[in-house]
C-alpha positions in Angstrom: 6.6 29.2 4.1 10.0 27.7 2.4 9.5 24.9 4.1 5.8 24.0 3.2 6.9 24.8 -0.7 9.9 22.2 -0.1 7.3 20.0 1.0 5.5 20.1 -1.9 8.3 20.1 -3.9 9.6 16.7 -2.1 6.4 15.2 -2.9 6.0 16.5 -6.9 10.1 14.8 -7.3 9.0 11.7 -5.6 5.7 11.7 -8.1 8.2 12.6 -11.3 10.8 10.3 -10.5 7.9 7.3 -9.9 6.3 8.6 -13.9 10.0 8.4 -15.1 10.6 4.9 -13.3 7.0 3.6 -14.5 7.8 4.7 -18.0 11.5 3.2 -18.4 10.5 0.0 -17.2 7.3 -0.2 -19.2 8.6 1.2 -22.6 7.7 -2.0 -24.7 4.3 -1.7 -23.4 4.4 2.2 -24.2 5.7 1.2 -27.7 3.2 -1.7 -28.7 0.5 0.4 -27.8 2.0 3.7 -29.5 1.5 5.8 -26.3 4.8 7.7 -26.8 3.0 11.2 -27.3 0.6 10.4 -24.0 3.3 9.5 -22.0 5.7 12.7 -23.2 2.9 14.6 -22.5 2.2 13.0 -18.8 5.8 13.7 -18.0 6.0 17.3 -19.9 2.8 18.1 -16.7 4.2 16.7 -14.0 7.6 18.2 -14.7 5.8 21.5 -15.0 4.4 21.2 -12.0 7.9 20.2 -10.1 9.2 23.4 -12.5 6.7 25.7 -10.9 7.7 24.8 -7.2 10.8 25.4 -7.9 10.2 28.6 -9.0 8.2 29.6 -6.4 11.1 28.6 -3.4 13.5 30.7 -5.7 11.1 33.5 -5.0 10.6 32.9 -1.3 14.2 32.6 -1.0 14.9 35.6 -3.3 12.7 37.6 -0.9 13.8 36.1 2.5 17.8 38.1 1.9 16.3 41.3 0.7 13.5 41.6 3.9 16.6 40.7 6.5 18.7 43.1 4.9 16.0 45.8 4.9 14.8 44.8 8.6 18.9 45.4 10.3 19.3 49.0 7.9 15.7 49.7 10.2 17.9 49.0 13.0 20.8 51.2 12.0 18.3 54.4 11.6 16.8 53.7 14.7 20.3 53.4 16.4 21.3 56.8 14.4 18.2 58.9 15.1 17.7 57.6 19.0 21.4 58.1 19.4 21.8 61.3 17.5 19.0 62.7 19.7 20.7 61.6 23.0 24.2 63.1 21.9 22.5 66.3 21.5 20.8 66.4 24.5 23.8 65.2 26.5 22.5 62.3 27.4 25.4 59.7 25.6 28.7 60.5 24.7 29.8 61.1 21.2 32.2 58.0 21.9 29.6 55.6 22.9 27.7 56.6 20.1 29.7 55.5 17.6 31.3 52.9 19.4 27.8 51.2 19.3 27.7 50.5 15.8 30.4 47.7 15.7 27.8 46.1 18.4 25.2 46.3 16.2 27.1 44.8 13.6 28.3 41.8 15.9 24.8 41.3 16.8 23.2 41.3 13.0 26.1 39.0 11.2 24.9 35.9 12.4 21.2 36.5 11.2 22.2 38.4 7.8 24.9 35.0 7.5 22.0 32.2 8.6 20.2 33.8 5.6 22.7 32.7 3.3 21.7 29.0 3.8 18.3 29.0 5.2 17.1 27.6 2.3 19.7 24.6 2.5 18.5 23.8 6.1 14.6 24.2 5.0 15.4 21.6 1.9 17.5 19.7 4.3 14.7 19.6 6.7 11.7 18.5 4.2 13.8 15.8 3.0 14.6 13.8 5.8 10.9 14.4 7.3 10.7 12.0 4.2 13.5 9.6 4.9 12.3 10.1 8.4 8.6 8.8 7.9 9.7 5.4 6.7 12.0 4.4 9.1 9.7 5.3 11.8 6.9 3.5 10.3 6.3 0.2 12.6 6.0 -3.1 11.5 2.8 -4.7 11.6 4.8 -8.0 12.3 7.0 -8.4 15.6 8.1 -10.9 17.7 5.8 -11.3 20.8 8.2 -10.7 24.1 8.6 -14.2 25.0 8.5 -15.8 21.4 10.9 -18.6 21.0 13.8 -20.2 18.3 12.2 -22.5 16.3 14.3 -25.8 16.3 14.5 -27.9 13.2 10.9 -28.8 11.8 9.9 -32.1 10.7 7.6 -30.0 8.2 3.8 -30.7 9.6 1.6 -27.5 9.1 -1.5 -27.3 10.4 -4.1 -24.3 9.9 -6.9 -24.1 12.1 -10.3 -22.7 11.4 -7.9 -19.5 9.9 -9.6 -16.6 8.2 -7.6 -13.3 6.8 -9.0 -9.8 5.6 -6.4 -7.4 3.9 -8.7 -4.6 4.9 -11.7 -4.3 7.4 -14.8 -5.6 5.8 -13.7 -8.2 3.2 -12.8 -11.2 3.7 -10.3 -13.3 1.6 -10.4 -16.7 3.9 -12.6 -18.2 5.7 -12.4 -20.9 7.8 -9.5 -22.6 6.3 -8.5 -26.0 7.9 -5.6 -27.9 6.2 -2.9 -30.6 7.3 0.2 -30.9 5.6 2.5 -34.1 6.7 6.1 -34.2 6.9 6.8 -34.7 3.1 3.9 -33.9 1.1 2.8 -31.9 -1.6 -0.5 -29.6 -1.2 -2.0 -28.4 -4.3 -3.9 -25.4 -3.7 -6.2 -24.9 -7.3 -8.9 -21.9 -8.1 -9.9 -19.5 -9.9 -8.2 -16.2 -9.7 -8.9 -14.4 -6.7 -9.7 -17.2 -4.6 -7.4 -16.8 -2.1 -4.2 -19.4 -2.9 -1.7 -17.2 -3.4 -2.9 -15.4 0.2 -2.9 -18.5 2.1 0.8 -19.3 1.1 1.8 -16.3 2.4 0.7 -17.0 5.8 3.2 -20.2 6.4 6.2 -17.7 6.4 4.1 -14.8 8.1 4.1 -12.2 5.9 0.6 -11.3 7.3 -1.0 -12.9 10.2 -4.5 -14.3 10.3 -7.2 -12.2 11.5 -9.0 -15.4 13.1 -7.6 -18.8 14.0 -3.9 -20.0 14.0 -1.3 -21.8 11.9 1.1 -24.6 13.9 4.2 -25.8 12.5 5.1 -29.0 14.4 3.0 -28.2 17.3 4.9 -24.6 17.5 1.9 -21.8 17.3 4.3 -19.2 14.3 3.2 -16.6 15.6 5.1 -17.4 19.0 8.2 -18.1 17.7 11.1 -15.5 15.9 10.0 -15.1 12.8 14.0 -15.2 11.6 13.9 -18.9 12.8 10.5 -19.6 11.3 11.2 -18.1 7.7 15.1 -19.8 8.0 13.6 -23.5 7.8 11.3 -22.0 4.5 12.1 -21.3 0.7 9.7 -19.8 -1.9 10.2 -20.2 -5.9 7.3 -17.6 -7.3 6.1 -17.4 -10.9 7.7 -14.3 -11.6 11.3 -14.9 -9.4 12.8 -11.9 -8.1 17.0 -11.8 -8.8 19.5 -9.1 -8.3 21.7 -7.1 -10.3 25.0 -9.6 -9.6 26.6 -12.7 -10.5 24.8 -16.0 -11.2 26.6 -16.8 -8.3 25.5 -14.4 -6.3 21.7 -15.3 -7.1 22.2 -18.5 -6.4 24.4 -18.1 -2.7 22.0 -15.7 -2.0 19.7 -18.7 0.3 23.3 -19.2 2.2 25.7 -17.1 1.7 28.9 -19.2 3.7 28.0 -22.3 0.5 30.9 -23.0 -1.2 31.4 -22.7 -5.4 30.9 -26.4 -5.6 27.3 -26.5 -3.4 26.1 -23.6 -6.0 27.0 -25.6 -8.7 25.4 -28.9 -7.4 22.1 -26.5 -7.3 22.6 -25.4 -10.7 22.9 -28.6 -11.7 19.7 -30.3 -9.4 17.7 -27.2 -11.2 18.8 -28.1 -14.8 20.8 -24.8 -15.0 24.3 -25.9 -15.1 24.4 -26.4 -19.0 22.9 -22.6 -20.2 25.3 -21.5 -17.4 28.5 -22.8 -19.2 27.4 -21.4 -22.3 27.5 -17.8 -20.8 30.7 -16.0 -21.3 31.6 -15.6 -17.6 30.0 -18.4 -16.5 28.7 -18.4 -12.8 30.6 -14.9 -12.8 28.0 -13.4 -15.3 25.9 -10.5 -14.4 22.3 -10.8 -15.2 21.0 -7.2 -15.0 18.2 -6.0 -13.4 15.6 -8.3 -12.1 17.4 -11.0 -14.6 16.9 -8.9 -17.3 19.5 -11.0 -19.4 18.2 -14.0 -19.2 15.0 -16.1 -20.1 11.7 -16.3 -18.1 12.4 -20.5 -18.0 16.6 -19.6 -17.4 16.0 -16.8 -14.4 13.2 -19.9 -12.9 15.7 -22.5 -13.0 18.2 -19.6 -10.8 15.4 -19.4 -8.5 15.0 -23.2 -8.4 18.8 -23.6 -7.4 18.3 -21.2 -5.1 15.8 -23.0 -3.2 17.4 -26.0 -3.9 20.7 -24.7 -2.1 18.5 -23.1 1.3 17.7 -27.1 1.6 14.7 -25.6 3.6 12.0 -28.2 5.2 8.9 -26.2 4.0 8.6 -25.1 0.0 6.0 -22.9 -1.5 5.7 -23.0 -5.0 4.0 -20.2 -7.1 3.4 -22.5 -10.8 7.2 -22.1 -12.1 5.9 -23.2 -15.3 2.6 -21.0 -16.1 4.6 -19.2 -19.1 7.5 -21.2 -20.4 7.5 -23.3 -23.9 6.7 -27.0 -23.7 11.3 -27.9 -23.8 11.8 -25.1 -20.9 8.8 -26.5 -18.7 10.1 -29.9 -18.9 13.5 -28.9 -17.6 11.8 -26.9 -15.0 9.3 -29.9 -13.8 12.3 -32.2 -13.7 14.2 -29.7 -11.6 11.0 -29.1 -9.5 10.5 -33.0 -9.0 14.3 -33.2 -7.1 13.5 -30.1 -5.2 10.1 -31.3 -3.7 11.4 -34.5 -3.1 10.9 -35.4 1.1 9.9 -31.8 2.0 6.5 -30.3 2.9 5.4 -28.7 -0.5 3.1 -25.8 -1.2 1.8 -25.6 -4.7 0.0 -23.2 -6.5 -1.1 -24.4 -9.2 -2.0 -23.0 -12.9 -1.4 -25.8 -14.9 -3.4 -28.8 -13.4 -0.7 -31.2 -15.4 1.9 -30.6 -12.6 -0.3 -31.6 -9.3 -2.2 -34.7 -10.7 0.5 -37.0 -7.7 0.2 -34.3 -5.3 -1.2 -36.1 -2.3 -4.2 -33.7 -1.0 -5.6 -31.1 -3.8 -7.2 -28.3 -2.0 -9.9 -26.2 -4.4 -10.8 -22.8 -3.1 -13.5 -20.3 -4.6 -13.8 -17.3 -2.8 -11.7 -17.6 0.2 -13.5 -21.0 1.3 -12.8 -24.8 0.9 -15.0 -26.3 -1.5 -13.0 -29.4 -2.6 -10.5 -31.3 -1.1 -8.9 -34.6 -2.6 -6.9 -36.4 -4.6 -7.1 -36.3 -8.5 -9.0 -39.0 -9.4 -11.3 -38.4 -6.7 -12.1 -35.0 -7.3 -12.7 -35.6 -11.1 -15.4 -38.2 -10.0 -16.7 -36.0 -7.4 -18.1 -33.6 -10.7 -17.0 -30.4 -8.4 -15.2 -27.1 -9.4 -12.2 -28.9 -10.2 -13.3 -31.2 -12.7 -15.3 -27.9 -14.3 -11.5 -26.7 -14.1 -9.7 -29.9 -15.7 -12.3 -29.7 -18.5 -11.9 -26.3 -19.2 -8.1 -26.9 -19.3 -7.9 -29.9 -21.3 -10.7 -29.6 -23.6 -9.5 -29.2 -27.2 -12.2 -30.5 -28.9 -14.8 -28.3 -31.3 -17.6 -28.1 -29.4 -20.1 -26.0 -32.7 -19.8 -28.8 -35.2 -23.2 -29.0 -36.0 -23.6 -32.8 -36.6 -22.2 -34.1 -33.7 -24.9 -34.4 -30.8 -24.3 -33.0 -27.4 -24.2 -36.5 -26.2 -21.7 -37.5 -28.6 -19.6 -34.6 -28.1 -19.5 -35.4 -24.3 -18.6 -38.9 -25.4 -15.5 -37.7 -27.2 -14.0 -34.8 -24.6 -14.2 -38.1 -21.7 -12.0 -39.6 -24.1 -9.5 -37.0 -24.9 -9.5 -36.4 -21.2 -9.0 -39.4 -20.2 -6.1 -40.2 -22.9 -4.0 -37.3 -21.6 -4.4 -38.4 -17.9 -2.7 -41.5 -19.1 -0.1 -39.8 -21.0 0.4 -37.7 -18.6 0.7 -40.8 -15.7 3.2 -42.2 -18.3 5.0 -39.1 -18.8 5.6 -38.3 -14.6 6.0 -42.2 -13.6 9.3 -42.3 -12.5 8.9 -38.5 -10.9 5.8 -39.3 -8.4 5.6 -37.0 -5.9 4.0 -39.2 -3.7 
């Protein structure tokens, strides 16, 4: 019975500690909305409810010495009445008798002393039943028995009629058939939910496809280590992920053996170097949590040198530039526009601005392939994605009552068509293709 309650208490610590966790990290959110009582009372229950555990082992526990003790002073009256009797009737000497009780004494210590810590071994117990269940969880990924080293890729990727479901029943891609050459960059644009973010993370095999297969250079990934496969690949996402160390650190962290001058090449190829120097401790800084001392642009361009320093033949980029102002996403395309340059490129993309070179746009809705192109094709094509380029780049008032529909039309072609050109102007000398 302790051990059930310990149980339960592991679980209602594990909840608590998650509230407390949840609440920490999202106290601006907790403040904007003025959710402070709400939240104090969320944690006031759940803490009750650890409280009330807790008091119930103490009971168990408190009741576990008292029953022992009362079950071995049982076993002394027995041993005094059945022996008393036998003395009398001549049946066992009067030495025997009470040379018996140190016996019985021997033979109760140990149980009356495991009491004393039972409730030590049961908490020690439910705990690592805990710890226990993770480690022995297995990995849906492995390496198949005879899987290979992948040698150094020339970067063609090749997925072949592949569909993926995250759960039985629904799929998020469907037939998916895409050829990336050595070198180029493949936009993958939609709405939300259409799959692009998914299909990315099938290149390094963080999930395998539930139909069809993905080759890099001819090598089927999922027969080949998935160390070698993920060692020739770097990923820069839209919200980058650093650790509470050094800028150095953050940067090293794609090879650890690269030398102070290699990291600050990368800081330099990623447009870091410059707010790096400005920081007390320079490259010895420490960031915080998840970056927390620096900028959203300033903890991308980290992530950027990163990837830039890993020097990997295939590159997945989440759009590094989604949430940054107009100065900070210029530093970050220009750094993005060296790090591209003659590897096999990934991009998801948010902004349309940033893929308008990229050799083959691929538009998705719904886990399928509706579009596939390059920009001035697609826009002709009067598909999803020039419904998507309007919708982005339209900045005209459409409710002005005495301008026609026709006229209106008229004037967003224009507009459009004036930012392409500015934007051709603007990327020139960065093509990507």
């Amino acid at each position: 019975r302790i051990r059930r309650v310990f149980r339960s208490l592991r679980d209602k610590t594990g909840e608590l500690n998650s509230l407390i966790q949840d609440n920490i990290s999202g106290i601006k959110v907790i403040a904007g909305f003025a959710k402070e009582a709400e939240e104090l009372e969320r944690f006031q229950k759940k803490n009750f409810e650890n409280y009330s555990l807790y008091v119930r082992i103490l009971q168990l526990v408190s009741t576990l010495r008292p029953v022992v003790d009362f079950i071995t002073e049982i076993g002394a009256v027995v041993v005094i009445c059945l022996g008393g009797y036998k003395v009398l009737q001549g049946q066992l000497s009067a030495g025997t008798f009470v040379i018996f009780f140190p016996y019985l004494q021997m033979m109760y210590g140990p149980i009356t002393g495991l009491t004393r810590f039972y409730n030590q071994v049961q908490r020690a117990i439910a705990s690592t039943e805990r710890v226990f269940e993770i480690l022995d969880t297995p990995s849906d990924l492995k390496d198949t028995p005879h899987a290979i080293d992948l040698p150094p890729v020339h970067g063609t990727v090749e997925f072949r009629h592949v569909n993926f479901m995250y759960n039985q029943g629904i799929e998020v891609l469907t037939d998916i058939n895409i050829t990336a050459r050595p070198g180029q960059m493949i936009a993958l644009v939609g709405p939300s939910g259409s799959g692009k973010t998914t299909l990315t993370k099938l290149i390094p095999r963080f999930y395998d496809p539930t139909k069809g297969d993905i080759y890099l250079d001819g090598y089927n990934i999922k027969h080949v280590k998935l160390h070698s496969l993920r060692m020739q690949m770097a990923m820069v996402l839209q919200e980058p992920f650093l650790f509470n160390d050094t800028i150095k650190v953050n940067i090293a962290y794609a090879r650890s053996n690269a030398s102070d001058k290699e990291i600050e090449n990368a800081a330099h190829a990623a447009n870091a170097h410059d707010f790096i120097a400005t920081l007390p401790n320079g490259y010895d800084s420490i960031i915080g949590e998840r970056g927390v001392k620096l900028s959203g642009g300033q903890k991308q361009r980290i992530a950027i040198a990163r990837a830039i320093l890993a020097n990997p033949r295939i590159l997945i980029l989440d759009e590094a530039t989604s949430s940054v102002d107009t100065e900070t996403e210029q530093l970050i395309q220009n750094a993005i526009y060296r790090l591209v340059k003659d590897r096999t490129t990934f991009v998801i993309a948010h902004r349309l601005s940033t893929i308008l070179h990229a050799d083959l746009i691929v538009v998705l809705d719904k886990g399928r392939i509706v579009e596939t192109g390059i920009h001035h094709e697609l826009l002709a094509n009067g598909g999803l994605y020039k419904k998507l380029f309007e919708m982005q780049f339209d900045t005209q008032e459409k409710t002005k009552p005495e301008i026609s529909g026709t006229e209106i039309e008229k004037a967003e072609a224009a507009v459009a068509q004036e930012q392409i050109i500015d934007l051709n102007e603007s990327t020139q000398h960065t093509r990507w293709s």
